[in-house]
Residue frames as a rotation matrix with the C-alpha (Angstrom) as fourth column:
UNK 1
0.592 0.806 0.000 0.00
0.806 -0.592 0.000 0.00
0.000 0.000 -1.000 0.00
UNK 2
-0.374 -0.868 0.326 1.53
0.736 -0.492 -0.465 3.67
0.564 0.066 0.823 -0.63
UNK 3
0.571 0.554 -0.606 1.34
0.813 -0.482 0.326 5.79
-0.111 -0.679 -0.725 1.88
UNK 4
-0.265 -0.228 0.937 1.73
0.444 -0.891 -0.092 9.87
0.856 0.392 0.338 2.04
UNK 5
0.131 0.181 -0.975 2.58
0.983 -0.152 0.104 11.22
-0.130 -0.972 -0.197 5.16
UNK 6
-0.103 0.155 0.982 2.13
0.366 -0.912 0.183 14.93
0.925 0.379 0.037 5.50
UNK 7
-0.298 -0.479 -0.826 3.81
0.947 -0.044 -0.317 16.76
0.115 -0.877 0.467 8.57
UNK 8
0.420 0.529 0.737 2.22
0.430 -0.831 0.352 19.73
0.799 0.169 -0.577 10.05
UNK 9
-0.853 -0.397 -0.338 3.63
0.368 0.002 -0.930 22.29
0.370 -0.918 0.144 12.65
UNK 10
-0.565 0.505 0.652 0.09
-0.783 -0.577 -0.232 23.18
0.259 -0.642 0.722 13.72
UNK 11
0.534 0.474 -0.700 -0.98
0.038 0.814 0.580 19.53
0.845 -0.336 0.416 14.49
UNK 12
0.096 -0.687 0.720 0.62
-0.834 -0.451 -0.319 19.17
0.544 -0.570 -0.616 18.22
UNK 13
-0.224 0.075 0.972 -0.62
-0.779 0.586 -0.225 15.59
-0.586 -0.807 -0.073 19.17
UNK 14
0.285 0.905 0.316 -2.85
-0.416 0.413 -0.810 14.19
-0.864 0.099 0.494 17.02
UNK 15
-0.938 -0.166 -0.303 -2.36
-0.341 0.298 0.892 11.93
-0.058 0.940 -0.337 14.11
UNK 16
0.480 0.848 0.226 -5.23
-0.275 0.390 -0.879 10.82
-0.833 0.359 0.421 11.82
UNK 17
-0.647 -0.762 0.017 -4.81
-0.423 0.378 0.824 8.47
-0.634 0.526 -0.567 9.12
UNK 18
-0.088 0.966 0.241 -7.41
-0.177 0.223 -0.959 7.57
-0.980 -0.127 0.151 6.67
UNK 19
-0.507 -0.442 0.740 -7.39
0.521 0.526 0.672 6.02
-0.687 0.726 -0.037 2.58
UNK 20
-0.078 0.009 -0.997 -7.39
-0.451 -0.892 0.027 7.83
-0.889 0.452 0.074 -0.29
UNK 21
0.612 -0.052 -0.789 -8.12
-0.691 0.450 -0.566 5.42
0.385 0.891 0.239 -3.59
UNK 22
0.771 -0.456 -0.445 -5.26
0.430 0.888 -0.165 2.99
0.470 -0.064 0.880 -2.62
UNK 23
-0.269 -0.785 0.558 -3.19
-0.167 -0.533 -0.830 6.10
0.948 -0.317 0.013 -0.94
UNK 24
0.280 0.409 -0.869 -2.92
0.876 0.262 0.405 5.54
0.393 -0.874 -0.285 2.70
UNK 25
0.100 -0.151 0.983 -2.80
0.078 -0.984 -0.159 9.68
0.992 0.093 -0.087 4.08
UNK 26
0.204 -0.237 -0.950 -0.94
0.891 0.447 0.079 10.05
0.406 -0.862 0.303 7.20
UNK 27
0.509 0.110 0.854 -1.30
-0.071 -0.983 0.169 13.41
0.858 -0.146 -0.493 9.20
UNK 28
0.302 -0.601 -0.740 1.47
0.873 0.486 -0.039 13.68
0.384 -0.634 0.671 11.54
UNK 29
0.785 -0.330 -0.524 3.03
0.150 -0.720 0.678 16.46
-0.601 -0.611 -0.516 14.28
UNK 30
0.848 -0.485 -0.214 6.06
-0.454 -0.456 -0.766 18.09
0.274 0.747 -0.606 12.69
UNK 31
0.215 -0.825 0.523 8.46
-0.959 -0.279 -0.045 17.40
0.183 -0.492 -0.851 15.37
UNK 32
0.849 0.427 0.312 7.43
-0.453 0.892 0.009 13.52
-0.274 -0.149 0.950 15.42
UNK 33
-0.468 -0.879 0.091 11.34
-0.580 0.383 0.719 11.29
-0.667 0.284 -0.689 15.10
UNK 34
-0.198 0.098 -0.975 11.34
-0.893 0.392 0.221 8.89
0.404 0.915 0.010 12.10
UNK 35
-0.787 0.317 -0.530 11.17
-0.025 0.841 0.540 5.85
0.617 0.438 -0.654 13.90
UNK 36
-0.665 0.738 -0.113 8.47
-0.052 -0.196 -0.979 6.85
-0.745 -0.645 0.169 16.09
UNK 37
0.175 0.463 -0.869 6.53
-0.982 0.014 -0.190 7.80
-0.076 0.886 0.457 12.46
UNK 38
-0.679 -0.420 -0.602 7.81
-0.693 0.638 0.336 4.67
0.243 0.646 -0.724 11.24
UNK 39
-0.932 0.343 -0.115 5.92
0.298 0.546 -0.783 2.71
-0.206 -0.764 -0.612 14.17
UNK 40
-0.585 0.428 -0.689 2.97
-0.352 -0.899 -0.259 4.86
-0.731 0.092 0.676 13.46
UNK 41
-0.121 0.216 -0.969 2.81
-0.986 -0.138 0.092 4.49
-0.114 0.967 0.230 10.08
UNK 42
-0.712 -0.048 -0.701 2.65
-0.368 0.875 0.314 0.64
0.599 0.481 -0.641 10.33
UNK 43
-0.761 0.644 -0.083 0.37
0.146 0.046 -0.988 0.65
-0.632 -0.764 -0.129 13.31
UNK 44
-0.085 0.918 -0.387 -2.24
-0.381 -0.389 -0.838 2.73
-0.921 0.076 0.383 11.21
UNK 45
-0.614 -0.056 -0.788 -1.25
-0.687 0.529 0.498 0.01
0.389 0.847 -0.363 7.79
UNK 46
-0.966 -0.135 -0.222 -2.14
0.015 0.824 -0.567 -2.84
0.260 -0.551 -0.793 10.09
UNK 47
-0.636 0.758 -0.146 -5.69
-0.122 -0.285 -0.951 -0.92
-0.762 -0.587 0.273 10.97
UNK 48
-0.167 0.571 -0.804 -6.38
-0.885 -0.447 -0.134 -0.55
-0.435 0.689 0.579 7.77
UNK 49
-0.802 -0.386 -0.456 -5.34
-0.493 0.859 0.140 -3.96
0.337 0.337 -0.879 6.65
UNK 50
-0.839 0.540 -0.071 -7.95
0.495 0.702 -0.513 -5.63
-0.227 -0.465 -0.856 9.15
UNK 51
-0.155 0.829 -0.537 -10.90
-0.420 -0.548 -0.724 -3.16
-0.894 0.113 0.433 8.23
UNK 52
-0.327 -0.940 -0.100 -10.19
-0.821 0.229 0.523 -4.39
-0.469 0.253 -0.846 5.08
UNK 53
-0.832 -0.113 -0.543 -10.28
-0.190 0.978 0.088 -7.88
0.521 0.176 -0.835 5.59
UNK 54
-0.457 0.889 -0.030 -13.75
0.060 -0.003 -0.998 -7.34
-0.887 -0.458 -0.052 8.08
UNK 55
-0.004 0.905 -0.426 -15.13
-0.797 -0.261 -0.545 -6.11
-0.604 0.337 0.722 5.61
UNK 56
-0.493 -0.245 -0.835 -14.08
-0.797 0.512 0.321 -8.86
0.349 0.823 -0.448 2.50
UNK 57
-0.998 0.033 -0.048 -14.25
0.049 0.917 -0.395 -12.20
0.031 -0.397 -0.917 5.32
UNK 58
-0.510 0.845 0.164 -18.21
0.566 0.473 -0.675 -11.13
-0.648 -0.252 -0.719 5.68
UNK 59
-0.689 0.025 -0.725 -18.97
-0.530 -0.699 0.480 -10.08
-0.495 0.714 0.495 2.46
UNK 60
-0.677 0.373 -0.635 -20.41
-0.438 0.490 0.754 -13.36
0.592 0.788 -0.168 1.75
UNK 61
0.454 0.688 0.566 -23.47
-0.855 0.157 0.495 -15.33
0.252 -0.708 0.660 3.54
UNK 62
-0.094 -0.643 -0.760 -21.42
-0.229 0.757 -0.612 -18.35
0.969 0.116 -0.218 4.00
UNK 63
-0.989 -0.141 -0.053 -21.57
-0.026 0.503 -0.864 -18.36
0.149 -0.853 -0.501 7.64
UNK 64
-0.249 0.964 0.095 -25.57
-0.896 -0.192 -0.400 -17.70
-0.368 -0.185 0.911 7.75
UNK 65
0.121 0.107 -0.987 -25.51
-0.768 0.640 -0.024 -20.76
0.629 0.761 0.160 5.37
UNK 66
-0.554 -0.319 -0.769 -23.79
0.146 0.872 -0.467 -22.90
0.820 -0.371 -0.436 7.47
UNK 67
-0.791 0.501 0.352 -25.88
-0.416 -0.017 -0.909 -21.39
-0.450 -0.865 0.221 11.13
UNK 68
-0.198 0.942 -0.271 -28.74
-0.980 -0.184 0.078 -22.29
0.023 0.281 0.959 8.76
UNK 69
-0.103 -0.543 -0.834 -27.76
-0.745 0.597 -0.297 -25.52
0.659 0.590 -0.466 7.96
UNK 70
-0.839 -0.544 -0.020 -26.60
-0.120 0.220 -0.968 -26.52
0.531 -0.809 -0.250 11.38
UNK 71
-0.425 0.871 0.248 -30.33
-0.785 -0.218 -0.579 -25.11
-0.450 -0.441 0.776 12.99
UNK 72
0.261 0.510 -0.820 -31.82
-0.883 0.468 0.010 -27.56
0.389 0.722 0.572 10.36
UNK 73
0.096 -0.185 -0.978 -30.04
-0.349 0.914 -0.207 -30.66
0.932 0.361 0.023 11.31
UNK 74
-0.526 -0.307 -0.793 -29.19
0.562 0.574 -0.595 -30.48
0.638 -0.759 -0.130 15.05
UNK 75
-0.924 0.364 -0.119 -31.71
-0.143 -0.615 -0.776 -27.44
-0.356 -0.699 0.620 16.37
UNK 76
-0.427 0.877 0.221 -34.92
0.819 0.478 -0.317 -28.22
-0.384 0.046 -0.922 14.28
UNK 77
-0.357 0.059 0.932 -34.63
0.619 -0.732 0.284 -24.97
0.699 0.679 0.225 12.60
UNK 78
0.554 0.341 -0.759 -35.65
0.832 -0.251 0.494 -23.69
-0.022 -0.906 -0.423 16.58
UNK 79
-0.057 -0.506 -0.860 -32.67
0.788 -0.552 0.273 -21.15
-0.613 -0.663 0.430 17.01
UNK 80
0.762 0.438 0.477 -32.78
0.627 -0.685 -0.371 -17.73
0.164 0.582 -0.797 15.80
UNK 81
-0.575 -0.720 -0.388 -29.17
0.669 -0.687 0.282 -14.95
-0.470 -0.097 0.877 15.31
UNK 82
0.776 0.164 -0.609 -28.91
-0.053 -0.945 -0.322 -11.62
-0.628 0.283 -0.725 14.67
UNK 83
0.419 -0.680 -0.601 -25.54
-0.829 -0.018 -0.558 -12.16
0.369 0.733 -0.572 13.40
UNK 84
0.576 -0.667 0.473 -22.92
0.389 0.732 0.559 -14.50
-0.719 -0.138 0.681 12.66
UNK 85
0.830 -0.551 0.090 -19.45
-0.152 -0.379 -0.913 -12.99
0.537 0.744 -0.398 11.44
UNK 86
0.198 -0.835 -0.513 -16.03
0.966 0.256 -0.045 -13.24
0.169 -0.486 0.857 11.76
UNK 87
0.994 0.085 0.063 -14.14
0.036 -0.831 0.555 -10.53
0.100 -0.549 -0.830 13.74
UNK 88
0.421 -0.901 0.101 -10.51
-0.109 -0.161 -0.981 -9.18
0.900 0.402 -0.166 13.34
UNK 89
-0.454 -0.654 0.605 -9.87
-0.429 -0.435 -0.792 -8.60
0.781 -0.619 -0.083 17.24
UNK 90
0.833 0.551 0.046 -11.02
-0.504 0.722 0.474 -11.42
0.228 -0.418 0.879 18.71
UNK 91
0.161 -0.898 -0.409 -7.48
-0.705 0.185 -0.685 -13.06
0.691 0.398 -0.603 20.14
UNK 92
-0.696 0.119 0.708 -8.12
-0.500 0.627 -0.597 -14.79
-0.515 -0.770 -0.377 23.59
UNK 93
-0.076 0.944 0.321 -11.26
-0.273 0.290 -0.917 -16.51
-0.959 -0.157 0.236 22.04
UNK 94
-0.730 0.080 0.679 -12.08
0.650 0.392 0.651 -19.10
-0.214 0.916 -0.338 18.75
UNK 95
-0.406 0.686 0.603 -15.32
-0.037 -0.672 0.740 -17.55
0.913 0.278 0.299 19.19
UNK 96
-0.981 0.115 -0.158 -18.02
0.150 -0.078 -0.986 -16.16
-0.126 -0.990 0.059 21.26
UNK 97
-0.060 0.995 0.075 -22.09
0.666 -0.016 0.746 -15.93
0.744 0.095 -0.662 21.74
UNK 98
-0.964 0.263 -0.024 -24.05
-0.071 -0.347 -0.935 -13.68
-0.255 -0.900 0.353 23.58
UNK 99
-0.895 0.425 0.134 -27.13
0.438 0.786 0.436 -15.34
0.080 0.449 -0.890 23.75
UNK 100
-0.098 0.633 -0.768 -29.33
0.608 -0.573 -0.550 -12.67
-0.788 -0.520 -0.329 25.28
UNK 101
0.072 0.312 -0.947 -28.91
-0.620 -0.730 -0.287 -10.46
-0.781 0.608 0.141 21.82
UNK 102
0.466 0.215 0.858 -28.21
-0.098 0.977 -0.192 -13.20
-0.879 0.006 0.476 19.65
UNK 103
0.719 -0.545 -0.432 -24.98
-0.660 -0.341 -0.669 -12.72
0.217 0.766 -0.605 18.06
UNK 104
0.714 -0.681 0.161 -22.33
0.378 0.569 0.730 -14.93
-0.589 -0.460 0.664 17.66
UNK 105
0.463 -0.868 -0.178 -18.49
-0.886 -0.454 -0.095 -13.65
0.001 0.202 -0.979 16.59
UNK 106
0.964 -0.128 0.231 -15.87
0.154 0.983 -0.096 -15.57
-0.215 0.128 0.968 15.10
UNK 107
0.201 -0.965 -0.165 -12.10
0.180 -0.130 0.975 -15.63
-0.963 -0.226 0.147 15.20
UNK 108
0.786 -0.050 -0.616 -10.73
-0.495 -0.647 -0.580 -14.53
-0.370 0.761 -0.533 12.12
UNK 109
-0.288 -0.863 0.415 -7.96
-0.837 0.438 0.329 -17.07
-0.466 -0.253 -0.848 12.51
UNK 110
-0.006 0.064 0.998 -10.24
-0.340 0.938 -0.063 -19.44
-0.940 -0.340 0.016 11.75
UNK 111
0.841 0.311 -0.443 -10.23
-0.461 -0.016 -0.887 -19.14
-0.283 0.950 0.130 8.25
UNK 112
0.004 -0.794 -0.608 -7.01
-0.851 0.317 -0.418 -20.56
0.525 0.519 -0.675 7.92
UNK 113
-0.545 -0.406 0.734 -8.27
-0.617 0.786 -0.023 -23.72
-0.567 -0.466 -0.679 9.79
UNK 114
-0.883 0.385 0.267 -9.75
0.416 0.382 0.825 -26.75
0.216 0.840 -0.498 7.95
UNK 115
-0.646 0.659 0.386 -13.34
-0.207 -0.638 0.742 -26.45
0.735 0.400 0.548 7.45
UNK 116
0.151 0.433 -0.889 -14.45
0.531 0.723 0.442 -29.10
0.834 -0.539 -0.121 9.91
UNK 117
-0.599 -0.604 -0.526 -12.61
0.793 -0.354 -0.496 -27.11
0.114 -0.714 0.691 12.41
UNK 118
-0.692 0.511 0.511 -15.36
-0.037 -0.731 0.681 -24.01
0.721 0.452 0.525 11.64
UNK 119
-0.306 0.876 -0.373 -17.76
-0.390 0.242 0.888 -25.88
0.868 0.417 0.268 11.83
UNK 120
-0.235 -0.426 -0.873 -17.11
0.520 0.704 -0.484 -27.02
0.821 -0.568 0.056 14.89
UNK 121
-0.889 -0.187 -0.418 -16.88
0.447 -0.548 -0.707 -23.95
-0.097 -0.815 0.571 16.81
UNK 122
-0.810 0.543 0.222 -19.89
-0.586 -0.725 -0.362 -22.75
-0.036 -0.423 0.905 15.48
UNK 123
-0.070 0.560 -0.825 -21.70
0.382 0.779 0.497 -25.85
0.922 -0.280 -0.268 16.71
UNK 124
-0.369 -0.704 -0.607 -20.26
0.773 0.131 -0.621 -24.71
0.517 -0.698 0.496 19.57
UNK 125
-0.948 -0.316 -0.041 -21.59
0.318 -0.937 -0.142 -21.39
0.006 -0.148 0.989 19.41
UNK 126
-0.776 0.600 -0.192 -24.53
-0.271 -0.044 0.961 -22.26
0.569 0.799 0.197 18.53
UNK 127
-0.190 0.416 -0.889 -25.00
0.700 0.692 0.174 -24.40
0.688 -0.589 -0.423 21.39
UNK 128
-0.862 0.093 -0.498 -24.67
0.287 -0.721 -0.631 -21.41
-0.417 -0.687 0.595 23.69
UNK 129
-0.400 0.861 0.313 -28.03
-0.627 -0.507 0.591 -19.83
0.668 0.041 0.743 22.23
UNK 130
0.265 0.632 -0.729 -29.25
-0.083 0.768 0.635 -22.72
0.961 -0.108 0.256 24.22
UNK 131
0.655 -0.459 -0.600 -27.01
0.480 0.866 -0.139 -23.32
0.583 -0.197 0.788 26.54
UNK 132
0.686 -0.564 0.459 -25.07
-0.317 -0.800 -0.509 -20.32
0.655 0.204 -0.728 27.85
UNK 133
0.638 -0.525 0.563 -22.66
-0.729 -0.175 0.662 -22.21
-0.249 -0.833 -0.494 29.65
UNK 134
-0.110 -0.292 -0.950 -20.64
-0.640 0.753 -0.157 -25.43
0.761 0.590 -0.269 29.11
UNK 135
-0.187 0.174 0.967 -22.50
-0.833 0.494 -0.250 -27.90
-0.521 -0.852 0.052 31.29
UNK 136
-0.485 -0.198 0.852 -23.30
-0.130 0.980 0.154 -31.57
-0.865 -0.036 -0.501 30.52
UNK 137
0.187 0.963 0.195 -26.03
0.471 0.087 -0.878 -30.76
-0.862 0.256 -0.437 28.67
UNK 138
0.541 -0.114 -0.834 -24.21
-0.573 -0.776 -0.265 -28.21
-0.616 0.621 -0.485 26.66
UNK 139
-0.532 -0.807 0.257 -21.40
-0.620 0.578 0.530 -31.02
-0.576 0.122 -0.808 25.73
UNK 140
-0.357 0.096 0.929 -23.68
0.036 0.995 -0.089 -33.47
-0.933 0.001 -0.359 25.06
UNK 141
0.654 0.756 0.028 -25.43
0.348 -0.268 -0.898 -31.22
-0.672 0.597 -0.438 22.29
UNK 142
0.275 -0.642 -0.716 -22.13
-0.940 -0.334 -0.061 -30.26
-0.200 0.690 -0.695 20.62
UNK 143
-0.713 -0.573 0.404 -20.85
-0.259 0.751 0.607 -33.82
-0.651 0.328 -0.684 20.51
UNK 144
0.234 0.613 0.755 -23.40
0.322 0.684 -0.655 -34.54
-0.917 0.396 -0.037 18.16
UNK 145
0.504 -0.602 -0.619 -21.30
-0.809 -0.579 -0.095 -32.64
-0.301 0.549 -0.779 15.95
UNK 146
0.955 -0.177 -0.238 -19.65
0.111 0.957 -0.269 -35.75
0.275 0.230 0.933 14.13
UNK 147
0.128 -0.950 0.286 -16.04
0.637 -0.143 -0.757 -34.37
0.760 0.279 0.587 14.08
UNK 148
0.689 -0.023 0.724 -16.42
-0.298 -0.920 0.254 -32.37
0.660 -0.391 -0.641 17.22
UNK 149
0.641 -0.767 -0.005 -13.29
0.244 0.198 0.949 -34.62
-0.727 -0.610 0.314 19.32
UNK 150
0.002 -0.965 0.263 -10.83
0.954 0.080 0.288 -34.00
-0.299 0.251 0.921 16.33
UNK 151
0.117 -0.422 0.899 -11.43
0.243 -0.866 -0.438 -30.60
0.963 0.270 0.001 15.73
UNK 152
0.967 -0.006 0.255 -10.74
-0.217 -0.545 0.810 -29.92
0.134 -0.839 -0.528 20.12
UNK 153
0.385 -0.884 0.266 -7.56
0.649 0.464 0.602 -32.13
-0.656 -0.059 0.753 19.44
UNK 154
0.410 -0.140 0.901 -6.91
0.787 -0.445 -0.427 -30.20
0.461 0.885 -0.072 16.17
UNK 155
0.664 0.319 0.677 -7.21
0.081 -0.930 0.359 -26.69
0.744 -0.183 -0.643 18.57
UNK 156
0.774 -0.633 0.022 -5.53
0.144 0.209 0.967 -28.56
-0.617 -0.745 0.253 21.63
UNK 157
0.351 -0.763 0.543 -2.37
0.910 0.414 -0.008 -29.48
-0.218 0.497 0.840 18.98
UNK 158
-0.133 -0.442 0.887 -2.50
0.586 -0.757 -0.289 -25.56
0.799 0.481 0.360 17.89
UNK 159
-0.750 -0.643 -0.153 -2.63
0.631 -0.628 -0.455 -24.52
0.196 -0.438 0.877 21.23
UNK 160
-0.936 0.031 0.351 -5.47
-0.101 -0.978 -0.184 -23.11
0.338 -0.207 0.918 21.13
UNK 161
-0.369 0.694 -0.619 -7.86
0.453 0.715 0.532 -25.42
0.812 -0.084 -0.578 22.40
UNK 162
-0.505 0.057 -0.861 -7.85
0.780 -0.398 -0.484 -23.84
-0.370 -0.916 0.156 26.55
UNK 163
-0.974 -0.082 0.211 -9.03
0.047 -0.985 -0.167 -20.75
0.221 -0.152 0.963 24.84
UNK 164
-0.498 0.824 -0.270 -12.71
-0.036 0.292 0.956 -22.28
0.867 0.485 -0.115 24.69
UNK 165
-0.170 0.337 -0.926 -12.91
0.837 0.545 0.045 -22.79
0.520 -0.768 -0.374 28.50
UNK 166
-0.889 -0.374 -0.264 -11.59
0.454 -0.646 -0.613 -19.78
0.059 -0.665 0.745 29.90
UNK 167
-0.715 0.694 -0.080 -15.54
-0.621 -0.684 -0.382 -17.87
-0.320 -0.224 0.921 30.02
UNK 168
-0.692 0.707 0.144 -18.98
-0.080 0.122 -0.989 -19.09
-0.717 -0.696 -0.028 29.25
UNK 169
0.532 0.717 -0.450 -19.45
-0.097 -0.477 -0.874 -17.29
-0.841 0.508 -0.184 26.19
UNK 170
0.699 -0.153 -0.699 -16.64
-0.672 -0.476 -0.568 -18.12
-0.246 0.866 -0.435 24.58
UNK 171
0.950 -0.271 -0.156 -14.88
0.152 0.837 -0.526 -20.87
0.273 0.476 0.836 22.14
């Protein structure tokens, strides 16, 4: 991305940073060192980068498809979302539900896991509309997930299996 930074001496704090066509426009104090800017300037790439990619990763219906899917085969077509999307700044958490408004969030990470592995979590998530906790009952309704021990091994193996336990609401 090219970016055009543009030093003012009547800016005294503030930076704002914001895209132009494919220009990334960087308003900056005068007196700001280079690698301070530098830091900056990759901080406010990095923002843009994930806006971005929010916006691309739920561009299709792909995850409604699958919540639809899922309701059909293991809810009786019973559960009802406001949303289902992935989310850039999600990092403790695969995903999460909050069943009172009925939204479930997804790691952004997961896109680079198989698909089964998805699918998995938002079984998972799913179960919380029901469920908001992870009691016996909650377990017993994800495992009906065929593939739902190798994709917690899968998560365990990357480490990121523990992140599912640590709250109520989240994978």
């Amino acid at each position: 991305m090219e970016v055009k930074v543009i030093r003012s001496p009547d800016r005294k704090k503030t930076i704002q940073a914001r895209m132009v066509g494919e220009t990334l426009v960087v308003h900056l104090p005068l007196g700001i060192h280079r690698e301070e800017e530098r830091k900056i300037i990759e901080e406010m790439k990095g923002k843009i980068e994930k806006k971005r990619l929010r916006k691309q990763i739920n561009k299709d219906d792909y995850l409604i498809k699958r919540f639809t899917d899922f309701n059909n085969k293991y809810f009786q077509g019973k559960l009802k979302v406001n949303s289902i999307r992935f989310v850039t700044n999600q990092e403790r958490a695969n995903g999460s539900c909050t069943p009172n408004r009925g939204t479930i969030r997804l790691s952004h990470r997961l896109l680079e896991m198989p698909e089964w592995v998805l699918d998995y979590v938002i079984m998972h998530e799913m179960t919380h509309l029901v469920h908001p906790n992870h009691s016996k009952e909650f377990w017993a309704k994800v495992g009906e997930y065929k593939y739902t021990e190798r994709a917690r091994g899968f998560l365990m193996a990357k480490g990121m299996e523990n992140m599912m336990e640590t709250d109520g609401d989240g994978v």
